[in-house]
Residue, then its C-alpha position, 0 to 999 in steps of 0.5 A: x259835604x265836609x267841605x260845606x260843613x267848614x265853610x258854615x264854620x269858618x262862617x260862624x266864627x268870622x261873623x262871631x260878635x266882636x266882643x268874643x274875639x276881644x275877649x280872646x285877644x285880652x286873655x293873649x294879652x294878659x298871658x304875654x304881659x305875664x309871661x314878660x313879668x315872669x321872665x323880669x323878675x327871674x332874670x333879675x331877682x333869682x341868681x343864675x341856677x336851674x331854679x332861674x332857668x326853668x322860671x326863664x322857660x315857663x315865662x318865655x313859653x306863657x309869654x310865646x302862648x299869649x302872644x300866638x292868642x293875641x295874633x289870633x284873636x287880632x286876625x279874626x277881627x281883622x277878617x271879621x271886619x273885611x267880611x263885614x265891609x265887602x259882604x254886608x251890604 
């Protein structure tokens, strides 16, 4: 029973519109584009202090965040692709 409710899941979010895992994929996207600015900026702008450390840690963790959101929504998409090709007729 458990089993039938993660393949209905896992179902529904492959088979989801891709737009939805675009949208995702663009949210990845803007937070490691953010994360790199942030990272930039501390690392040229701020004179080597725990004040450049700590911004140096939040831009690396937004950007490593983004970035594992991107893979995702680029994985979902990629899998959502190859379902439809082999299981549609």
């Amino acid at each position: 029973m458990a089993t039938n409710r993660w393949l209905v899941f896992l179902k529904q979010h492959y088979t989801a519109p891709l737009e939805l895992s675009f949208k995702q994929f663009k949210l990845g996207a803007m937070l490691f584009f953010f994360g790199g600015v942030l990272i930039y900026i501390a690392g040229t702008t701020l004179p080597p202090s725990t004040r450049q450390e700590i911004l140096l840690l939040a831009g690396l963790v937004i950007g490593g965040f983004g970035f594992l959101i991107a893979m995702m929504a680029q994985l979902r998409m990629l899998i959502s692709r190859l379902l439809r090709f082999f299981i549609d007729p």
